[in-house]
N, C-alpha and C positions, 0 to 999 in steps of 0.2 A: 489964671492959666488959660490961655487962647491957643484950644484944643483946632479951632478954626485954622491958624496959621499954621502949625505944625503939619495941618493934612493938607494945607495948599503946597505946602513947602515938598511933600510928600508925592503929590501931584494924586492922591489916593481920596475922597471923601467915606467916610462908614457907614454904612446902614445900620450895621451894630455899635454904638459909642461905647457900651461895655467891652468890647473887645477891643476897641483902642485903648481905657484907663486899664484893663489889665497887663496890655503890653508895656507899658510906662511906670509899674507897680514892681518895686524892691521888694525882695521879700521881707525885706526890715520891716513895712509899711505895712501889709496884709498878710493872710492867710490865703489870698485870690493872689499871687503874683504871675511872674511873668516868664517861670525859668521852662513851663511846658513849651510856652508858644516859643521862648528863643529855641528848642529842641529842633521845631518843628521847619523854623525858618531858617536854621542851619542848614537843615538838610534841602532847602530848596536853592537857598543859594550859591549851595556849593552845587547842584546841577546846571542852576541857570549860568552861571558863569563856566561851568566848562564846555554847556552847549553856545555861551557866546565865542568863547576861545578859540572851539572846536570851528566854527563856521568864517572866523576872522583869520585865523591864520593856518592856511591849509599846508605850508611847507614846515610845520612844526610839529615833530615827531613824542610821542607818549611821553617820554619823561621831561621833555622840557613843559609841553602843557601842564604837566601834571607839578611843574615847578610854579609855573607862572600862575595857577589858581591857588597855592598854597599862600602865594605871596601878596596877590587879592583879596583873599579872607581870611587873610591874619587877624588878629586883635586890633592892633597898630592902623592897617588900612581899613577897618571897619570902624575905628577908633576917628580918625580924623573924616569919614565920611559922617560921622554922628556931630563934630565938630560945626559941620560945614552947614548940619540941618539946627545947630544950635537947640543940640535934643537938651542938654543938662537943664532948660528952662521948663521944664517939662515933664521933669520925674518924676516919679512919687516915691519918697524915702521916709524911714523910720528918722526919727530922731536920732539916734546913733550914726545913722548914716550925717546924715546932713551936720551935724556937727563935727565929723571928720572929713569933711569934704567928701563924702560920694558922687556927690552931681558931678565933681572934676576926675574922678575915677577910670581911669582907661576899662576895664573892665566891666563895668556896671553900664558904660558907654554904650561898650559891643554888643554886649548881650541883649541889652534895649532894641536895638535897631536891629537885630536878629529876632528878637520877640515882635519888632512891628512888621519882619516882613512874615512873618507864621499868622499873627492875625488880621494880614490883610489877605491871604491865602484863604482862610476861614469865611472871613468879609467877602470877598469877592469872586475865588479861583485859583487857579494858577496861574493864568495869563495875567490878573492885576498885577501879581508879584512880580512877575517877569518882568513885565513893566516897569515896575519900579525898580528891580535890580538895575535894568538894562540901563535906566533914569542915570541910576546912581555909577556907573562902573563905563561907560561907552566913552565918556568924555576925559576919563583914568586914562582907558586905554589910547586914546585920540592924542598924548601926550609923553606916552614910555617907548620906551624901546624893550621888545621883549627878547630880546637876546641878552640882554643885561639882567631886567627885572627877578628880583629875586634872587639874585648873586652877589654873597657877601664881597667886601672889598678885598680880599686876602686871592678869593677866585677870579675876578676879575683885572688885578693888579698880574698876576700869573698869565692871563688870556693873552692881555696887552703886549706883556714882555713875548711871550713865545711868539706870538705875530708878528714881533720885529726882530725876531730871531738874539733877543737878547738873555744871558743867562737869568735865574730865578733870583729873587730880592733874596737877602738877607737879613733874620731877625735877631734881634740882642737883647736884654732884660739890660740896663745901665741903672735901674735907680729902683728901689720901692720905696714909698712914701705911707705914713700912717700905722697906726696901731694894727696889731697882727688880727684882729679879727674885723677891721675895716682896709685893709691895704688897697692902694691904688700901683699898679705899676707902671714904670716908662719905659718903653719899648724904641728901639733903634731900627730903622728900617733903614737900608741900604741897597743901592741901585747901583753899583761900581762901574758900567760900563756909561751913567748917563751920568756920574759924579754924585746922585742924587744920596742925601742926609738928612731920614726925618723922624719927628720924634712922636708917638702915642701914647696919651694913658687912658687905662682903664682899670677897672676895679677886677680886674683878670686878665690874666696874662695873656689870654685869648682877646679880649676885649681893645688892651692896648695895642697887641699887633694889628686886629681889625682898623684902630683908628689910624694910626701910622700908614697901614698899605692904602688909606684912601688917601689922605696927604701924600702918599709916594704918586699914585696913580695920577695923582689930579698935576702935579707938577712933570711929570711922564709924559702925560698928553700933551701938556703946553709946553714941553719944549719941542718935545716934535714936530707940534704945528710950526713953529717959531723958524725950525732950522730949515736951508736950506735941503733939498732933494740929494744936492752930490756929498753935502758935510755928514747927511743921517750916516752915510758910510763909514764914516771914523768917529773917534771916541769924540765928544764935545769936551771940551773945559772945563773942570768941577767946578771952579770959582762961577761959571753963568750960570750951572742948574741946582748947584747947592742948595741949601734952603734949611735953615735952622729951623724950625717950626714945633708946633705941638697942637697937636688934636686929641681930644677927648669922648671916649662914650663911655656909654652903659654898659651891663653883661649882654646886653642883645645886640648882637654886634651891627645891628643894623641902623643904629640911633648913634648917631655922631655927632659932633658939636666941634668946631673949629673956633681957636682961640687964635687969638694975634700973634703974629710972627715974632721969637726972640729979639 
């Protein structure tokens, strides 16, 4: 294990190396783990990112800030920044772990890299940490749009449509699939004034309309662009904006997966 790489990667070196192996320690693994310092570096992160927020975007009122760091220090985007440092080479797990895959664990991910930034807080300060948040999350933000970020697709498909003064999508349940205590459903989303027909599943009925309104949305937008300026005025052709489709997620409705067009 090249404890070396991992603090380059970090851009952080330790004075204490004890405090880095504890923060990389399951509690499967020891009775020294790591669930204090994730405690500790939750709570700095969830500051240092709303005082980055707070200073980046000054025409953004309390509750959308307070959307868009919810949506920063989720599991998920803490999840793929732990990805990115290729922390799972680097854990330290029980046996039990490791043989169920915890190194691949979204969970175990997060709270890792919340335990390294509490023991570099420890190691160094505040400001190391800062640092390191700001490492991690400045170059996130260098890439979103935060009028969007953090808005399920069902909200966002609704923004769209009212903007162009079009009525609200329609949802339909057409199929369920699966034994009753794994059901998947498929969800009909409908856009009548832009022709648009498209289909979502998911393992709830929330889940499948989430996937279907991004499939609506995504097809929404590109006809728009598509159309001329004087045609946006009338109804377009179902036959151009139709669109058989099927997109799938998770219960989180945020996790989507697009499959091939019928």
């Amino acid at each position: 294990m090249n404890l070396q790489l991992l603090q380059t990667r970090l851009g952080h070196t330790f004075h204490d190396a004890g405090l880095l192996q504890q923060a990389l320690t399951h509690r499967s693994h020891s009775s020294l783990h790591n669930e204090r310092l994730e405690f500790l570096g939750d709570s700095i992160l969830n500051c240092v990112v709303a005082s980055i927020l707070y200073e980046r975007y000054e025409q953004i009122d309390e509750g959308d800030l307070s959307r868009l760091r919810a949506n920063l220090v989720k599991q998920q985007s803490l999840y793929e920044i732990a990805q990115k440092l290729e922390l799972s080479q680097f854990l330290r797990l029980g046996e039990g772990e490791l043989k169920s895959g915890g190194f691949r664990r979204p969970s175990i991910l997060a709270d890792t890299l919340e335990a390294l930034l509490g023991a570099t807080y420890l190691d160094a300060g505040f400001d190391a940490a800062a640092k390191m948040i700001r490492a991690f999350y400045i170059p996130i933000l260098d890439t979103v749009d935060p009028r969007t970020l953090g808005k399920d697709a069902k909200t966002l498909l609704q923004e769209f449509l009212q903007s162009k003064k079009i009525s609200l999508p329609l949802y339909n349940v057409v199929a369920t699939h699966g034994a009753a205590h794994s059901q998947e459903f498929e969800i009909e989303c409908l856009v009548p004034k832009l022709g648009i027909q498209v289909y979502g599943r998911g393992g709830s009925r929330r889940a499948g309309e989430q996937a279907a309104a991004k499939l609506a949305l995504d097809v929404a937008e590109q006809a728009m662009m598509r159309a001329p300026a004087a045609a946006r005025k009338s109804k377009p052709r179902a036959a151009q904006l139709k669109l058989a489709g099927i997109a799938t997620v998770q219960d989180d409705p945020t996790a989507h997966k697009k499959l091939a067009n019928k």
